[in-house]
N, C-alpha and C positions, 0 to 999 in steps of 0.2 A: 447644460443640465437637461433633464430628460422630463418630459410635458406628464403628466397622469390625469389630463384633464376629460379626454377625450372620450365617447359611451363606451362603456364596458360592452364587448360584444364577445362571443361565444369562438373559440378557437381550435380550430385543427390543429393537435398539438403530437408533433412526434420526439422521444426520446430513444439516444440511441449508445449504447455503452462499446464501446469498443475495447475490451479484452485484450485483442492479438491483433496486429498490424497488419494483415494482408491473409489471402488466400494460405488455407494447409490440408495437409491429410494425414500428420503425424500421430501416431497414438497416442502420442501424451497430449494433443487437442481433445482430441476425442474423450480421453478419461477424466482430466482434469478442467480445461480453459472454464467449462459454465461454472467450476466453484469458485476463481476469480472475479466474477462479477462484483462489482463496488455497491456500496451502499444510497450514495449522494444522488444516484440516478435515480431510485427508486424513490428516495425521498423526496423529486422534484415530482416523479410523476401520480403520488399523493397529495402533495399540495396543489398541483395543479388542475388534478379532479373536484377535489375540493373549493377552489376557487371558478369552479364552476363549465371545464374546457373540458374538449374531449381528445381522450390521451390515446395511444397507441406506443407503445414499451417494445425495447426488442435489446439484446444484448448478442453482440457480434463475438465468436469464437474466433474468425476465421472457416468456419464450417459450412458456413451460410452463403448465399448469394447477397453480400452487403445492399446493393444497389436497387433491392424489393423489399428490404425489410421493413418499411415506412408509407405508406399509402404514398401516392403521388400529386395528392391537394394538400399537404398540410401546410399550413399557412406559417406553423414556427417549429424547429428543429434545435433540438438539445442535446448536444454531442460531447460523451466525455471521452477524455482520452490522455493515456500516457503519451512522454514524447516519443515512443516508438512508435507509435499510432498516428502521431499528427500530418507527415504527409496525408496517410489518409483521411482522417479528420478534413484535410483542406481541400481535398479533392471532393469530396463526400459535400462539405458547403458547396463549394462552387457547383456541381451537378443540384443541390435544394433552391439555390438561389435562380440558377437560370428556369428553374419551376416556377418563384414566382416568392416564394420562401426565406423568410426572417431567420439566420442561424446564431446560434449561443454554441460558443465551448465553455467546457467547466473542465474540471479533474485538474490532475498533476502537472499538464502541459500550459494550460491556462493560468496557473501559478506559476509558472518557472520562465516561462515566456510569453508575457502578454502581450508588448507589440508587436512581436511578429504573428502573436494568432489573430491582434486588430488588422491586419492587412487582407485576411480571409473571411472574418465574421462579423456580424454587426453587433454585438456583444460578446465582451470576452469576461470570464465572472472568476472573479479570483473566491474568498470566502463568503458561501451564497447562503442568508436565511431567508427566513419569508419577505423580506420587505424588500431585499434584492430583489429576488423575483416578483414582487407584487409589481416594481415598478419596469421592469421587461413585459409582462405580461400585459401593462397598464398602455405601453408604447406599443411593444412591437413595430419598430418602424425600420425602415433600411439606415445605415448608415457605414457610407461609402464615399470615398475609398478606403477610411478609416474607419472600424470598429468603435463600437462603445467600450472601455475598461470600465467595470464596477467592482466593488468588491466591501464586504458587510468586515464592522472593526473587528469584531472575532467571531469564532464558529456557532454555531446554531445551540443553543441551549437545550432546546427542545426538538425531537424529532418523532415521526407518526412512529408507532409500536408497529413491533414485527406484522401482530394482523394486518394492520392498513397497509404492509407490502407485501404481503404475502402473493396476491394476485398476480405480483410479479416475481416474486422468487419462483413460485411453485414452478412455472414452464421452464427458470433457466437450469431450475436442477433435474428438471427430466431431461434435460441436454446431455448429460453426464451418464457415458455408457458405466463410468467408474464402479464399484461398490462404496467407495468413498464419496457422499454427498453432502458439499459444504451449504452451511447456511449462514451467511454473512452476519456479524451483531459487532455491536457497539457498546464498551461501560464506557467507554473515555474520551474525552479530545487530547490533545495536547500533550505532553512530556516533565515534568520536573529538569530536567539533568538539561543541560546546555549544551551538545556535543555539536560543532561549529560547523560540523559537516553536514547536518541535519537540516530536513527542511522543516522539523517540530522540535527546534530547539527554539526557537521566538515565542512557542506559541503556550500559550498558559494552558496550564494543565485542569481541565475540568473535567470533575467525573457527573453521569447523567445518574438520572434519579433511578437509585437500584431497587426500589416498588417495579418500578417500571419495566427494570431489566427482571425481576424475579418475575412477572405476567407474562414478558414477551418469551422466555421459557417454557413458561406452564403451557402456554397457548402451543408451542411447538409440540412438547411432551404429549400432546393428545391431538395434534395433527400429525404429527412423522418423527413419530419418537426414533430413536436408533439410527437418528442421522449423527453428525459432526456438525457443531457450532466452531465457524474460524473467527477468532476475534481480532477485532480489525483496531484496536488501541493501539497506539505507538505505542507502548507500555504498559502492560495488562497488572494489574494488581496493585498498585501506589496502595490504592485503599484497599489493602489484602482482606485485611478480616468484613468488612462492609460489603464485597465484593462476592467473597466465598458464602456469605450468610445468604446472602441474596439467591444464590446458586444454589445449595445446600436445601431450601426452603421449596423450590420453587421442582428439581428434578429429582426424582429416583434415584436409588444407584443404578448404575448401568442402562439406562434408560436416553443418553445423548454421551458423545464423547466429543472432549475441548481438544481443542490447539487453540495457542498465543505466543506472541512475541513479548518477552518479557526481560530484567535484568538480573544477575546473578547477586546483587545485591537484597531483592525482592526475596529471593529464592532459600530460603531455611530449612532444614529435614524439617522442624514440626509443619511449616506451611508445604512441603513435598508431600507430607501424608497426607495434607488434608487436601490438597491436589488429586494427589491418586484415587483415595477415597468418593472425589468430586466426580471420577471421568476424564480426567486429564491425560492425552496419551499424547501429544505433540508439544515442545517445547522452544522455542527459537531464543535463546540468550544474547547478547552481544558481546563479545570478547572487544573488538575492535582494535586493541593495539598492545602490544607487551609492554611499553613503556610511557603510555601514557591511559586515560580514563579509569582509573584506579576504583573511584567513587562508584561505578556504574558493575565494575566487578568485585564489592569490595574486599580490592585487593590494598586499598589505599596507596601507598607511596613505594610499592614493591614493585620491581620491573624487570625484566628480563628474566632469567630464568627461575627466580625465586615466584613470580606471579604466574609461569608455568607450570609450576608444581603448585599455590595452593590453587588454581583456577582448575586445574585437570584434576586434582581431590576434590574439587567442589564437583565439577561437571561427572565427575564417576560417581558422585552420591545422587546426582539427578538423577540417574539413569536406574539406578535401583527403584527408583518411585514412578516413573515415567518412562516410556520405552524406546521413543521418538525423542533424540535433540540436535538439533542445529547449532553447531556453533560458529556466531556470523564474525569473519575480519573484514578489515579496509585495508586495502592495502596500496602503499604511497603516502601516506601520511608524513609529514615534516619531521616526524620525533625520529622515520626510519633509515640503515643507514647502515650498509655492506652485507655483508649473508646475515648477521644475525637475526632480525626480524624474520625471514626465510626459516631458518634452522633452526628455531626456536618452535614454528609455527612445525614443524618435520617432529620435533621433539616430544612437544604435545598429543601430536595424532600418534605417535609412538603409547605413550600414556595414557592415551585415552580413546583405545580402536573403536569403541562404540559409537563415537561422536560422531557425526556430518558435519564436515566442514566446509561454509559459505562464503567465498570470497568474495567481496568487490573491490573494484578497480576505485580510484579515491576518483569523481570526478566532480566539475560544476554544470547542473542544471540550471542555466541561466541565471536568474536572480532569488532562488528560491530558497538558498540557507545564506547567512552572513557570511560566514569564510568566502562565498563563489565573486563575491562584490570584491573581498580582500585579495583576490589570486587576479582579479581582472586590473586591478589597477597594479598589480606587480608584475603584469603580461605576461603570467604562466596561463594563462587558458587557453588554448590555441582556438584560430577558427574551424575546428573538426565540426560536418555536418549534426547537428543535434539529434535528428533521430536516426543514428548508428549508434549510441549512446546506451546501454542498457546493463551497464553498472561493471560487466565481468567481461565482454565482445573488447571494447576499446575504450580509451582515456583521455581525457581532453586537459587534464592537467602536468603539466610539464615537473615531472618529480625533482624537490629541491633537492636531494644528495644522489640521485643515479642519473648516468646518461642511459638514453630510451634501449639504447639493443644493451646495456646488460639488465636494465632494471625489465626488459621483456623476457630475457634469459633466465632471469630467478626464478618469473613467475610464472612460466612455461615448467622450468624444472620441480617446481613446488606443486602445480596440477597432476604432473605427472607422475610426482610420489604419492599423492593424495588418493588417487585415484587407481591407482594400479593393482593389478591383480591382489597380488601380496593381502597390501592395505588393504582394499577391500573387503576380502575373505575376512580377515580379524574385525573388521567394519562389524559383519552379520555374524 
């Protein structure tokens, strides 16, 4: 257990978001990586001002010279990071600590692998609210060669209003040569829907208090209106009409424009109008499988090529209201099972040229959704390094109905129809 006895004293405190894995010069760093910045960073480095320390914020593109972006006394270092990131991340501790320096990882990697990031940090913070951190803050102490694991029963209820981050958004979105400058927000935690592959499928779905979200708007509307708000909910809308009122009340028309990730079941032509109407010009749906997740598209108990036709009549009425949609697959799933899943997937982008189609590779992040526990003890996960992993690169689940060179064959041939001239053109 961890001591909170000791005098509170004043701390050099650096927080460090790591974005992209390493070193780039690609343009799409340059246009986009600052509007990926996460939320949870900023929200530590609020309460931590708050609780009285002094902060220093930086958010890593890959653009930067990582290894100055943190003064070089700070006494405790807060690093988030996907697992594409986490070698870095443990090189990044190892250089703060032989400084002299207490390190925390948070983010997706910290969840999904905590003992291996306890062997690099002295706290590893699965779901952090205040009292998690009061008590890192309260210790700061080494602990080695093992890390501390902590982690809060469920997510933060509360969290500081867009103002009290702003002092850190503002510089990461001057990062972004783009015209498109995202601002990170939050109505939600968690998911309804159970989808097994998910790592917010355990997690109970709460929405935050939409006063709060209608201010953290207003407050934007007249700091940098005519940006894009990206909303960061695993599932935007549960509480449709609560949600939209809050929005509706709070912005202009045309005064901020939305993207979310949301479900086709969510998605109704009355709520597309009132989408459109709202500012909504980006849409991320889940498809996920032709023969299975029915609820989440609802297509209910319809599969294969009947849930392709009404799923591509649904996705072509989005697009009349919204201009931008993603439609995201997993593909490798248990339900899939000789070309059809493929040819299906071929059939739709046939019927549906507008659509962007998102593929991911079916994989397990460590211990972070229930299914990855379930594939590990039926020794389909292989030991493939974890941060090569980034969902569509490669796959660390050994598919139950294909051997690997044809099931890499399909989805080679499936990219390459997806994306080809042709398609494309009809894409735009």
């Amino acid at each position: 257990s961890l001591s909170t006895n000791s005098p509170k004293r004043r701390l050099r405190i650096g927080i460090l978001d790591l974005v992209h894995k390493g070193p780039t010069r690609a343009l799409w760093a340059r246009l986009m990586h600052a509007n990926l910045a996460s939320i949870m960073p900023q929200v530590l480095a609020v309460w931590c001002e708050e609780a009285g320390h002094d902060v220093t914020f930086a958010v890593y593109t890959g653009l930067e010279d990582v290894e100055t972006m943190l003064p070089d006394d700070v006494d405790l270092v807060f690093i988030g990071a996907f697992t594409q990131a986490a070698q870095l991340s443990y090189a990044l501790s190892n250089m703060y600590r032989k400084r002299g320096a207490i390190t925390v990882l948070g983010g997706p990697h910290a969840r999904c692998y905590p003992e291996d990031s306890a062997r690099y940090f002295d706290y590893v913070l699965g779901f952090t609210d205040r009292a998690i951190l009061e008590q890192v803050l309260s210790e700061a102490a080494q602990h080695r060669p093992m890390g501390v694991m902590l982690a809060a029963k469920k997510q933060p209820t509360v969290m500081p209003s867009l103002e009290q981050r702003w002092k850190y958004v503002a510089p990461t979105l001057r990062k972004a040569i783009s015209p498109i400058k995202m601002v990170p927000m939050l109505g939600s935690l968690g998911c309804p829907y159970t989808c097994s592959f998910c790592i917010d499928s355990e997690i109970e779905y709460q929405p935050f208090e939409f006063g709060q979200v209608s201010e953290d708007l207003r407050f934007l509307v007249r700091t940098m209106p005519n940006v894009w708000v990206g909303w960061h909910d695993p599932n935007f809308g549960v509480r449709f009409d609560e949600m939209l009122n809050a929005i509706e009340e709070a912005v202009p028309k045309g005064k901020l424009s939305f993207a979310a990730e949301s479900s086709l079941s969510l998605l109704s032509e009355p709520r597309l109008k009132r989408l459109k109407e709202a500012g909504f010009v980006a849409m991320l749906p889940g498809v996920e499988s032709w023969f299975s997740l029915g609820n989440k598209s609802k297509t209910g108990n319809r599969q294969g090529m009947e849930k392709v036709e009404q799923v591509s009549d649904h996705i072509n009425m989005i697009m009349r209201y919204i201009p931008y949609v993603q439609a995201n697959f997993v593909l490798g799933l248990d339900v899939d099972a000789g070309d059809e899943p493929f040819e299906l997937t071929k059939q739709f982008l046939r019927r549906t040229p507008g659509a962007f189609p998102g593929y991911s590779l079916m994989s397990a992040f460590g211990e972070a959704a229930p299914l990855n526990l379930e594939l590990q003890r039926a020794g389909r996960v292989l030991p493939f390094p974890f941060h090569f992993l980034n969902n569509n690169e490669a796959m660390n689940v050994k598919p139950k109905n294909y051997e690997w060179v044809d099931f890499y064959a399909r989805i080679i041939d499936l990219t390459g129809f997806s994306f080809s001239p042709a398609t494309m053109a009809r894409r735009v």
